[in-house]
C-alpha positions as semicolon CSV with decimal commas, in nm:
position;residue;x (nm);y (nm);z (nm)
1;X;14,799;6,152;22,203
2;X;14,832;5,902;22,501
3;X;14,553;5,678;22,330
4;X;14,706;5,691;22,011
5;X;15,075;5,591;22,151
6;X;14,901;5,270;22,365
7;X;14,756;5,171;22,064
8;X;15,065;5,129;21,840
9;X;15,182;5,014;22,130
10;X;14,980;4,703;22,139
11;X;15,014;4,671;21,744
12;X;15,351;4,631;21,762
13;X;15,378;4,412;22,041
14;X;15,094;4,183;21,907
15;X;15,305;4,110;21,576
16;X;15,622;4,095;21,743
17;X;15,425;3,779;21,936
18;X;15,305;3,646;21,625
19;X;15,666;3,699;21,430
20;X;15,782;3,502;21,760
21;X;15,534;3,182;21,740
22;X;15,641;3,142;21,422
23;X;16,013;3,041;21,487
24;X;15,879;2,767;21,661
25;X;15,670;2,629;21,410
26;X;15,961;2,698;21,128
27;X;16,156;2,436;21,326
28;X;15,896;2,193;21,396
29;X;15,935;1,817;21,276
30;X;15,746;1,667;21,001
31;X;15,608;1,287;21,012
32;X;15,430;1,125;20,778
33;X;15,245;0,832;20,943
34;X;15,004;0,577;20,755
35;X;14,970;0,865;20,479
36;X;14,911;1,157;20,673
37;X;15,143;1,440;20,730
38;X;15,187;1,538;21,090
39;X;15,364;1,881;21,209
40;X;15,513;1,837;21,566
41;X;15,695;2,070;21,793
42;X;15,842;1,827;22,086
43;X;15,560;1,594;22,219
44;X;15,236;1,836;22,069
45;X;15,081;1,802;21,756
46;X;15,065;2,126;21,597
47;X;14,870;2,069;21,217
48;X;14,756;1,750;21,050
49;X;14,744;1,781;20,715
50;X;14,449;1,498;20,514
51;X;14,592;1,342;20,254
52;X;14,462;1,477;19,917
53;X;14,238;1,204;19,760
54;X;14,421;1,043;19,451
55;X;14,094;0,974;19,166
56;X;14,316;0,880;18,864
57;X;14,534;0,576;18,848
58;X;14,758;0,556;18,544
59;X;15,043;0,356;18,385
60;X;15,153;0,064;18,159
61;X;15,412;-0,102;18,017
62;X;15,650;-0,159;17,707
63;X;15,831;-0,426;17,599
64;X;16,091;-0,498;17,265
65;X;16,213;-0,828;17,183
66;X;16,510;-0,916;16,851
67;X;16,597;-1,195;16,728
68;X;16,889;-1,181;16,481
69;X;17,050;-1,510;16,318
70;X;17,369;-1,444;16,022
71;X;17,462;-1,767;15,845
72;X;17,774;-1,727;15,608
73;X;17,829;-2,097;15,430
74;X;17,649;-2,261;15,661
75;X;17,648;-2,653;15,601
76;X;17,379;-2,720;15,821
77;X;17,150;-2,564;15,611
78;X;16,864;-2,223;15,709
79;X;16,839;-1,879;15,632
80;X;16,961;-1,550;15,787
81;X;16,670;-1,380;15,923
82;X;16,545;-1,106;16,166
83;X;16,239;-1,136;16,474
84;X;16,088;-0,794;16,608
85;X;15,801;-0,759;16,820
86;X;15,725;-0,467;17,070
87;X;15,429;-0,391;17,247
88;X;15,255;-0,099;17,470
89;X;14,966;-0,143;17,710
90;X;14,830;0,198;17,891
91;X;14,551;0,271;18,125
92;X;14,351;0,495;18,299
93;X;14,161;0,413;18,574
94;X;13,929;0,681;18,743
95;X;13,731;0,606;19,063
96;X;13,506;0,897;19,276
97;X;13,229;0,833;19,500
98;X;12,996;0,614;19,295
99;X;13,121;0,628;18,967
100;X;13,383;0,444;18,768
101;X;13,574;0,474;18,475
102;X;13,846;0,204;18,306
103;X;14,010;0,251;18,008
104;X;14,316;0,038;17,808
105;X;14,510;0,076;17,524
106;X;14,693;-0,233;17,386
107;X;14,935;-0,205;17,091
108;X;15,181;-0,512;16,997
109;X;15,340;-0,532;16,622
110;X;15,589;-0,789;16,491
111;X;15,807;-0,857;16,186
112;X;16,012;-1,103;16,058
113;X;16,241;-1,099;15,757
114;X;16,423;-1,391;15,612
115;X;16,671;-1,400;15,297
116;X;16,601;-1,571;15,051
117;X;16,262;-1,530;14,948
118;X;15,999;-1,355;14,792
119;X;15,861;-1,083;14,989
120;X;16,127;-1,065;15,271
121;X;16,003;-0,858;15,527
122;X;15,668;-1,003;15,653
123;X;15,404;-0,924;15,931
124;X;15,382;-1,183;16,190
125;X;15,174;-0,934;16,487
126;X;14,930;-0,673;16,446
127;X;14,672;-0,599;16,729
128;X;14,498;-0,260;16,809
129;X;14,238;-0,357;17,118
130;X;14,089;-0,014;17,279
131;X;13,831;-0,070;17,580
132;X;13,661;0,189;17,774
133;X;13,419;0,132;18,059
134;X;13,168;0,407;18,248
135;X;13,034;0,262;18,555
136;X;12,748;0,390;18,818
137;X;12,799;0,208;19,159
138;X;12,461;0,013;19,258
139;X;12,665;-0,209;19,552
140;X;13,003;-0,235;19,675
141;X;13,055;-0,493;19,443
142;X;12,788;-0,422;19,175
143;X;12,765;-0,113;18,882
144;X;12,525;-0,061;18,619
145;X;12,841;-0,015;18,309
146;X;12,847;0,102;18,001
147;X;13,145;-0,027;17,755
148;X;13,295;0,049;17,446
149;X;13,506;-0,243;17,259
150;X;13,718;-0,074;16,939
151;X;13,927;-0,371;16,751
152;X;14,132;-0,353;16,445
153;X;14,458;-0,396;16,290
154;X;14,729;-0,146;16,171
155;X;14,867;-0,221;15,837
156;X;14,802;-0,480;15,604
157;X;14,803;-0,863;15,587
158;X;14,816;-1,083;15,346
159;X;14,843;-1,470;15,230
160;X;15,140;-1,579;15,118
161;X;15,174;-1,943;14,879
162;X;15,324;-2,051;14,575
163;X;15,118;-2,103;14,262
164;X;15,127;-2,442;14,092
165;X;15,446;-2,406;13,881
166;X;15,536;-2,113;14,031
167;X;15,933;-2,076;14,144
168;X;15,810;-1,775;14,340
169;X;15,575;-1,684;14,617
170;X;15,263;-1,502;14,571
171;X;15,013;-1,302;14,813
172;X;14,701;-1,215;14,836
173;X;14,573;-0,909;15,100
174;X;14,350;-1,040;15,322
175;X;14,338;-0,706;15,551
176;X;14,427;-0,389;15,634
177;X;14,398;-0,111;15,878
178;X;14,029;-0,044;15,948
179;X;13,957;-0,349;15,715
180;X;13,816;-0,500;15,964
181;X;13,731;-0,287;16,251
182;X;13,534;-0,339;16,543
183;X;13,327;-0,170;16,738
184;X;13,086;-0,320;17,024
185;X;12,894;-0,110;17,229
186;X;12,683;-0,242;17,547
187;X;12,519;-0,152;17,878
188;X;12,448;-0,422;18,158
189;X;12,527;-0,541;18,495
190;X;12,895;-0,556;18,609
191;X;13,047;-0,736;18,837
192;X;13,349;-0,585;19,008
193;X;13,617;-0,713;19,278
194;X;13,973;-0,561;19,383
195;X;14,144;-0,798;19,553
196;X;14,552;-0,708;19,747
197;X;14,840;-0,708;19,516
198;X;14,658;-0,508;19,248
199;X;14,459;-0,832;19,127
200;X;14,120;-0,753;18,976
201;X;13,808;-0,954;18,857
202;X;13,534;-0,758;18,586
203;X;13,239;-0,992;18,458
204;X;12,991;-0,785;18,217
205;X;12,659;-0,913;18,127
206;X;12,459;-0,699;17,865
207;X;12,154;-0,785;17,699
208;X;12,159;-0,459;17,510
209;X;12,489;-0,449;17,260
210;X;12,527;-0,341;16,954
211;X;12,830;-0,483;16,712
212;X;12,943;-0,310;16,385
213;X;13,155;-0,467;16,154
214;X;13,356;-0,212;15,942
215;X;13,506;-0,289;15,605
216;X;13,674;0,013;15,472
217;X;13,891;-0,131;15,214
218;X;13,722;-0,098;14,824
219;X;13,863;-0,508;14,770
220;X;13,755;-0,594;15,053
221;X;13,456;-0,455;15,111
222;X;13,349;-0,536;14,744
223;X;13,406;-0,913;14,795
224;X;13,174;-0,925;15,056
225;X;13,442;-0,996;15,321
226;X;13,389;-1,013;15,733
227;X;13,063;-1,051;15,688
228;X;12,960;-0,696;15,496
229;X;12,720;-0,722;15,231
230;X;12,947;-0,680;14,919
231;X;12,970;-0,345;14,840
232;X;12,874;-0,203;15,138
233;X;13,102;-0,072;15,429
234;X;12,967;-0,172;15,756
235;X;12,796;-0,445;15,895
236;X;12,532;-0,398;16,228
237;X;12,452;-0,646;16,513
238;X;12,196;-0,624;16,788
239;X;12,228;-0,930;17,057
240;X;12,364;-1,031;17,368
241;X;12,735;-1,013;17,519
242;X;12,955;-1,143;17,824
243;X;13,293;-0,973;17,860
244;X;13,525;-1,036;18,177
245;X;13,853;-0,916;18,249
246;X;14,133;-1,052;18,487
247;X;14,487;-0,948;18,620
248;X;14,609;-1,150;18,884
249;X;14,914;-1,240;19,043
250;X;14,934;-1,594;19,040
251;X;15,310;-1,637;19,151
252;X;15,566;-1,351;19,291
253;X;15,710;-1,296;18,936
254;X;15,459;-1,406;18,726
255;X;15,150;-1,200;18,664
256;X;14,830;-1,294;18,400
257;X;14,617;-1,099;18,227
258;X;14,333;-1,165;18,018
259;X;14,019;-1,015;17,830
260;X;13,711;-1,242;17,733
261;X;13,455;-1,132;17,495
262;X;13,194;-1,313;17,389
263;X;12,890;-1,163;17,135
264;X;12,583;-1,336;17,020
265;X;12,293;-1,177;16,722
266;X;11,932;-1,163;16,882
267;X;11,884;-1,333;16,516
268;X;12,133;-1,656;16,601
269;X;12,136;-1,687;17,000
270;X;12,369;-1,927;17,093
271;X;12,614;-1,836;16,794
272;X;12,902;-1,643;16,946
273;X;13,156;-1,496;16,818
274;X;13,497;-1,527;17,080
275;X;13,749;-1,271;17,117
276;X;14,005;-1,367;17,389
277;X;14,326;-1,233;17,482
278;X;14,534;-1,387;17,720
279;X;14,917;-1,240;17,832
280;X;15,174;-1,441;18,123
281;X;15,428;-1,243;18,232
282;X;15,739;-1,389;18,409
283;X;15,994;-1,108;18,550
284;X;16,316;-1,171;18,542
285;X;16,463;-0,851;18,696
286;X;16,321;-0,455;18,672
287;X;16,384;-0,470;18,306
288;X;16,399;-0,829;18,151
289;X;16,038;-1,025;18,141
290;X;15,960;-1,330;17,893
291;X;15,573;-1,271;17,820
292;X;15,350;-1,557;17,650
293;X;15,066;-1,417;17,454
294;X;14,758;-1,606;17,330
295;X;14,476;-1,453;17,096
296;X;14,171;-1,708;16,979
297;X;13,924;-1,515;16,755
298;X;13,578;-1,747;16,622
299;X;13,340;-1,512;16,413
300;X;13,116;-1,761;16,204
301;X;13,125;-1,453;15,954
302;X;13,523;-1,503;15,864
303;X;13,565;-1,764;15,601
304;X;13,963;-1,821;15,640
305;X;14,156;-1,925;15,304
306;X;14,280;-2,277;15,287
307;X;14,616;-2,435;15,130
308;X;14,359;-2,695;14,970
309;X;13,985;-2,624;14,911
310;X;13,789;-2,345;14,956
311;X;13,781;-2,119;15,287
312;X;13,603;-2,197;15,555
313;X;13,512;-2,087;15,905
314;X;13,814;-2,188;16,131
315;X;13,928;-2,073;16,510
316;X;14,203;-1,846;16,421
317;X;14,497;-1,846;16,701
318;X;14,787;-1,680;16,788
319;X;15,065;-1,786;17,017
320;X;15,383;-1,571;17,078
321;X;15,681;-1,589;17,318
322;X;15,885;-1,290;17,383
323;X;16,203;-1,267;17,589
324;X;16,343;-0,894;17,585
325;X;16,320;-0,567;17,757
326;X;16,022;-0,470;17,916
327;X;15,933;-0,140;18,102
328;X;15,705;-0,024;18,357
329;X;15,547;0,297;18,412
C-alpha cells in the first residue's frame, strides 16, 4: 500500500513539474532573425525553428489599357474609335537539389474599332507563347535542359483592302487559332545565371530539336499555307536551335524582358527562322506602368500578302505602347 501511494506520489508531482515548465515557455518571446524563428525566455535560447525550404516560385502580372476618342461635328476631320489591349504573363518556377523546372504563360489581345467603316471592330494583338523548361544540374552554372516552345494565336486574322472599284473594304483570313501553331521541342546545354534584384540570364544550345508546323484550318491548310504541304495538317523539322531568355532590371522603374528563339532545318543550316519577343516596362506607381512591346517573326516558309504584287517572304513586326493599369502578383 505504501509503494503504491509513493508511486502516485511521484506521478503527480512529475506532471505538476512539467504543467509548471510550460508557463514559462507559453510566455517566451519570439524573434525572427535572418529567416529563422527563435523562441527565447530572457537571455536563453529555448527552440530554433529551420526555416521550411520554399521549392516553388510563382506569380505574374496583368495589365489593361483603353483608349476612347467621341467626335460629334468635328471640323478637324477623324473618326470616333475605341483601343483595348490587356495582357497576362504567369510563371512557375521550381528549383530542388539538382533539378530545375521554368515555365511561362504569356497572353496579350487587342482591338480596335473605328466608325465609319467596313468591318468595325478589328484585331490589332493576338499572341499565345507557352514555354516550359526541365533542367538536370551538371555545374553551378550549367544543366543539361529539355524545352518545350508552344506558339499560336487565338482567334482569327485577316487582310483587310479595298478592291479596285470597290466603295467598300474587303478581307481575306489569313489565320486562325491553331492555324498556325507551333511547337518546338529540344534538349541541349543551358546556360544559367541569377543575378540580385531578380535579374536572370538563360542561353540554350540544342543540336537535337524538333519543329512542327500545325495548320488546322481546311483553307488554310488546303492552300498550302505556313509551309504545310497543301492538304496536309502538319509540317515536321529536325535541325538546330539557340533560345535565350532575359529579365533584368536595367533602371529602378524600368524592367526588360525578352525571349530569343532562333531554329535552323539540318536540310538548310544557316536558314533560321527568328522568333523574338521583347517587353520594357516603366512603373509609374504600384498600379500604373507604360510597357513597350516588340515581336519580329522571319520564317522563310511565310509568304506575307502584298498591297501590290504577289506575297513574299518579309520580317513581320510588331510594336505596341501601352499606358494603363497593370498588376502584380
Amino acid at each position: 500500500m505504501l509503494k503504491r501511494f509513493l508511486v502516485s506520489f511521484l506521478l503527480l508531482f512529475t506532471a505538476w513539474g512539467l504543467v509548471r515548465a510550460q508557463d514559462p515557455l507559453q510566455k517566451a518571446d519570439t524573434l525572427l532573425i535572418s529567416g529563422d524563428t527563435i523562441i527565447m525566455l530572457g537571455d536563453s535560447v529555448i527552440i530554433k525553428q529551420a526555416p521550411k525550404p520554399v521549392y516553388w516560385e510563382k506569380g505574374g502580372n496583368y495589365n489593361l489599357s483603353i483608349q476612347q476618342v467621341s467626335l460629334s461635328n468635328w471640323n478637324a476631320g477623324g473618326s470616333s474609335n475605341l483601343a483595348f489591349n490587356t495582357g497576362l504573363n504567369l510563371f512557375a518556377n521550381y528549383k530542388k537539389d539538382l533539378i530545375i523546372w521554368d515555365t511561362k504563360l504569356t497572353i496579350n489581345l487587342g482591338f480596335n474599332r473605328q466608325g465609319g467603316r467596313s468591318f468595325a471592330t478589328r484585331k490589332t494583338n493576338d499572341n499565345f507563347f507557352f514555354i516550359t523548361k526541365y533542367g538536370r544540374e551538371l555545374s553551378p552554372k550549367w544543366f543539361l535542359s529539355t524545352q518545350l516552345d508552344a506558339r499560336t494565336q487565338l482567334l482569327a486574322g485577316y487582310r483587310y483592302f479595298r478592291p479596285a472599284g470597290a466603295e467598300e473594304d474587303a478581307r481575306t483570313r489569313l489565320s486562325d487559332f491553331l492555324a498556325p501553331a507551333y511547337i518546338q521541342s529540344s534538349t541541349g546545354l543551358n546556360y544559367r545565371r541569377d543575378f540580385k534584384n531578380k535579374d536572370r540570364l538563360s542561353l540554350i544550345a540544342s543540336p537535337f530539336t524538333g519543329r512542327f508546323t500545325i495548320v488546322m484550318d481546311d483553307s488554310l491548310s488546303n492552300a498550302g499555307a505556313f509551309g504545310v504541304v497543301p492538304g496536309e495538317r502538319l509540317y515536321a523539322e529536325a535541325g538546330l536551335s539557340f533560345s535565350s531568355m532575359t529579365d533584368f532590371q536595367i533602371l529602378e522603374n524600368v524592367r526588360w524582358r525578352a525571349d530569343l528563339n532562333l531554329f535552323t532545318n539540318f536540310e538548310r543550316l544557316g536558314n533560321f527562322v527568328v522568333n523574338l519577343n521583347s517587353v520594357i516596362s516603366f512603373r509609374v506607381n504600384k498600379y500604373i506602368t507604360t510597357r513597350m512591346e516588340t515581336i519580329l517573326i522571319y520564317d522563310e516558309k511565310v509568304f506575307i500578302p502584298q498591297d501590290n504584287g504577289p506575297p513574299k517572304q518579309a520580317v513581320q513586326l510588331q510594336n505596341a505602347i501601352n499606358f494603363g493599369l497593370a498588376l502584380e502578383f
